[in-house]
N, C-alpha and C positions, 0 to 999 in steps of 0.2 A: 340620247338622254332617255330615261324609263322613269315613270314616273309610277312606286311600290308602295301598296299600304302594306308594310312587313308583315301584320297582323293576320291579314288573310293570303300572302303570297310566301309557300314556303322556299326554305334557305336554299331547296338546292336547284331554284328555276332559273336556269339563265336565259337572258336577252339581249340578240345582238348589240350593240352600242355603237353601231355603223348608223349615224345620222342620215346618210343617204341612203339608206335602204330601211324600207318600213317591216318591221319584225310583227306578230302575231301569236298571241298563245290560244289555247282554250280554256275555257272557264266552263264549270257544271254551277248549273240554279238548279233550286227547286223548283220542281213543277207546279208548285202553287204560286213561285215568284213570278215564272214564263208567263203562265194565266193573266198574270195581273199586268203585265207588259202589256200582254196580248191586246186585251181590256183598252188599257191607255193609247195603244194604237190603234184601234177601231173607232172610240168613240171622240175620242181628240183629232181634234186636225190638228196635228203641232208639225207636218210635214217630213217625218220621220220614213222612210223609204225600209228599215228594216229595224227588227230588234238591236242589231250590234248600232247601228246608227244614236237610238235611243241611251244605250247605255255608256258609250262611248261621251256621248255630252253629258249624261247625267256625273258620272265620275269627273271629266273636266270640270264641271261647275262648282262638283261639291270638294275639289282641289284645290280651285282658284282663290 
């Protein structure tokens, strides 16, 4: 299952659909987004171990 906001994933990326194997793409931010990651992760302890961590829940949350 992949879960796409079409809006910002274009038509021609595909992703496995192999439920037992976990797929990966890349994604580009702006460097002013990264900063501000950065930011949320230095001065939060919200236990976040890296960027993709952060973003990977934040997109679940604002899914769910």
């Amino acid at each position: 299952m992949v879960l796409a906001m079409s809006k910002y994933l274009p038509k021609h990326v595909c992703v496995n659909s192999d439920t037992t194997m976990t797929s990966y793409v890349t994604i580009k931010l702006p460097k002013s987004l990264v900063e501000q990651i950065d930011e949320v992760l230095e001065q939060q302890n919200l236990g976040y171990a890296s960027r993709a961590e952060l973003v990977k829940d934040a997109v679940r949350k604002h899914s769910g």
